[in-house]
C-alpha positions in Angstrom: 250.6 314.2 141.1 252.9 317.2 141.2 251.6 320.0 144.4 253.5 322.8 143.9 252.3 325.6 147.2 251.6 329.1 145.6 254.2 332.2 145.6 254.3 335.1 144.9 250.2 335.1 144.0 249.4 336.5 140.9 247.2 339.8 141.0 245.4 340.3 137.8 242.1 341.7 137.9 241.4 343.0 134.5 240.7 341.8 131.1 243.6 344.0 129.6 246.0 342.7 132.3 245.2 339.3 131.6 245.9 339.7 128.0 249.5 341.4 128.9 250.1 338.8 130.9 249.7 336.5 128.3 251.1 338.3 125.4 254.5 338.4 127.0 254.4 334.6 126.1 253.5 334.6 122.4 249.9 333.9 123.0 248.0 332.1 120.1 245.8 334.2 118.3 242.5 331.5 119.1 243.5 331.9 122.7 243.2 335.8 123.0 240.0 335.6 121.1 238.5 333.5 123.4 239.4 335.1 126.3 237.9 338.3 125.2 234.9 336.4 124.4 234.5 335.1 127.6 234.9 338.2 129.3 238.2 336.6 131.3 238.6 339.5 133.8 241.6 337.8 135.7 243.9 335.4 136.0 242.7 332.6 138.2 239.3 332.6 135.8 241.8 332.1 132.8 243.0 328.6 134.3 239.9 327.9 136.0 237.6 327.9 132.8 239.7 327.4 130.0 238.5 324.6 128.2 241.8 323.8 126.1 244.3 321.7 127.7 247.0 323.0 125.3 246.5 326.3 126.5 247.5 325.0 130.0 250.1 323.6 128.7 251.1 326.9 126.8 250.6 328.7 130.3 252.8 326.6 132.4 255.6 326.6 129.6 255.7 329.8 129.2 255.7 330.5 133.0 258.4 328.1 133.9 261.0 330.5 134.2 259.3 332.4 136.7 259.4 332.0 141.0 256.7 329.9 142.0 255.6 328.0 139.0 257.0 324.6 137.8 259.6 324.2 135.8 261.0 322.8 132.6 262.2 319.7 134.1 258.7 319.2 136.2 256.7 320.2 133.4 258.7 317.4 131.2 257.8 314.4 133.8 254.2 315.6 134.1 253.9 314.9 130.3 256.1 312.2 130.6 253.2 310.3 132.8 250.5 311.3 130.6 251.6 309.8 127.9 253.1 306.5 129.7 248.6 306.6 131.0 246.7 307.4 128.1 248.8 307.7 124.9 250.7 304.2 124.3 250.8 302.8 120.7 249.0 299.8 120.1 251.0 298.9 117.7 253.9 296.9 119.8 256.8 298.3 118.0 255.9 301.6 118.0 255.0 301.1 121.5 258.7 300.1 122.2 259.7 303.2 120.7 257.8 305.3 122.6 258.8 303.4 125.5 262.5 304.2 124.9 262.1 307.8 124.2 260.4 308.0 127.8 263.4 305.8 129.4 265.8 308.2 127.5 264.1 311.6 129.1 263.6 310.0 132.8 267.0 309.2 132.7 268.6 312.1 131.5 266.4 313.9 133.8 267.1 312.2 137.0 270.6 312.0 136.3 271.1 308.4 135.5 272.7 309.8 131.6 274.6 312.5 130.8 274.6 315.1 127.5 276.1 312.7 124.7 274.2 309.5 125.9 270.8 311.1 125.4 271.7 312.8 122.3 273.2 309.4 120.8 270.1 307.5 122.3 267.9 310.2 120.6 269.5 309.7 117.2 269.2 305.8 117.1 265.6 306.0 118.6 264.6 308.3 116.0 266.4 305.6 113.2 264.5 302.7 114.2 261.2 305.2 114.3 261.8 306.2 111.1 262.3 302.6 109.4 259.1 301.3 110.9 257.5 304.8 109.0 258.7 303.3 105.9 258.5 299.6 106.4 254.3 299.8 106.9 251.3 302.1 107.4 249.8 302.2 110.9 246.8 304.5 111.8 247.9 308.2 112.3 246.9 308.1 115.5 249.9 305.6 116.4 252.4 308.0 114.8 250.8 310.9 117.1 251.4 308.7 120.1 255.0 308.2 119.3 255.5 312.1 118.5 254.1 313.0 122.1 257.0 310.7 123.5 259.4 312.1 120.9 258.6 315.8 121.3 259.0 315.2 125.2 262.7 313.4 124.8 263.5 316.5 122.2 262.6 318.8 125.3 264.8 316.9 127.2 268.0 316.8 125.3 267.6 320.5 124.1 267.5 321.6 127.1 268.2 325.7 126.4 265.4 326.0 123.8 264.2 329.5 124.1 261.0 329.9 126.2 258.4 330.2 123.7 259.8 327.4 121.5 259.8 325.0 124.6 255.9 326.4 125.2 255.0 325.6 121.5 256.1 322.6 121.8 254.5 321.4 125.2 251.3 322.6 123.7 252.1 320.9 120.6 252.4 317.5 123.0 249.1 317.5 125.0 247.5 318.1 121.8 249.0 315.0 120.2 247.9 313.1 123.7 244.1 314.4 122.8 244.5 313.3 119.5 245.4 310.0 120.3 242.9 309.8 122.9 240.0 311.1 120.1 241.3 308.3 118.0 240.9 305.4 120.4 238.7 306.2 122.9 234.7 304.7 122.8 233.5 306.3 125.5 229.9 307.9 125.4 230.8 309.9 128.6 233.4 312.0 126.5 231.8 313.0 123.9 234.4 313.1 121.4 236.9 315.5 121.0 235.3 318.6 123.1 234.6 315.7 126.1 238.6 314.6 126.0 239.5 318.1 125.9 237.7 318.7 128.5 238.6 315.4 130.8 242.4 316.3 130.2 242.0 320.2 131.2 240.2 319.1 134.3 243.2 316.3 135.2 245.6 319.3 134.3 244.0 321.8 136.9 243.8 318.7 139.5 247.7 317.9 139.3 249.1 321.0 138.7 248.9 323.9 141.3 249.8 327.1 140.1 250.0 330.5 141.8 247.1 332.6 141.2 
């Protein structure tokens, strides 16, 4: 779990801040409708009872340039352990790849690799990933496993994406984990897809403390 203590508290106290607050960011369309729907007067209710965990995701991406909220490279490990928890191939070799583009992002950020060795590692990952996708046909929800990993490693390695490319794309990640989850998870408690949703927006809110 990542605890991060609050700076610089965010003061927000009206719909129409909210919505500039997020707008600065690229906000998805789906997201802004909601929160007008909802009547979302300020920020803390925004991450408090949003029910998409790729709108979390989208929050602290986007927000990871700014003094008191996490950033890229904390935001990277965070995914990193979600998908190393709940979104492993079953497949074994796909699993290994997964595995590898994890090793190549914990090693490039803790220092362990430099530039060119997770770029090169990147490229012959992404070889071997690509002859399994023609060698046989596994569920689609082994391939979404794999892309969570490789999206996360791609973060990594192009490491000066602009902000609202590396916030599309951490979105992009937790909502390949949910897939995944969807996919392979019998679980009466979750209720499908709205139940995952909402276990992984709860877990979100419990690890990451943000300042509002």
């Amino acid at each position: 779990m990542i605890t991060r203590k609050s700076e610089g508290v965010m003061e927000l106290n009206k719909t129409e801040d909210v919505l500039s607050w997020l707008e600065q960011g690229e906000v998805c369309t789906e997201a802004l409708i909601w929160i007008k729907a909802s009547g979302i007067a300020t920020a803390r209710e925004l991450w408090d009872l949003c029910p998409e965990p790729g709108w979390l995701m989208w929050v602290l991406g986007s927000k990871s340039a700014d003094p008191g909220w996490y950033d890229r490279k904390e935001i990277l490990i965070f995914l990193c352990d979600l998908v190393e928890q709940y979104a492993m191939p079953r497949d074994t070799l796909l699993k290994e790849v997964s595995i590898e583009f994890l090793r190549l992002t914990r090693d490039f950020l803790g220092g362990v690799i430099g530039e060119d060795e997770i770029f090169n590692g990147l490229a012959a990952i992404m070889a071997i990933w690509e002859g399994l996708r023609s060698s046989f046909t596994l569920g689609p929800e082994d391939w979404d496993a794999t892309r969570a990993a490789y999206y996360i490693c791609h973060l990594t390695a192009f490491e000066n994406l602009v902000l609202p490319t590396f916030s599309r794309m951490v979105n992009a990640t937790i909502d390949l984990i949910v897939c995944f989850c969807v996919s392979t998870t019998v679980d009466a408690d979750t209720a499908g897809e709205a139940g995952v949703k909402k276990l992984f927006a709860g877990y979100i809110r419990s690890c990451m403390t943000v300042p509002l």
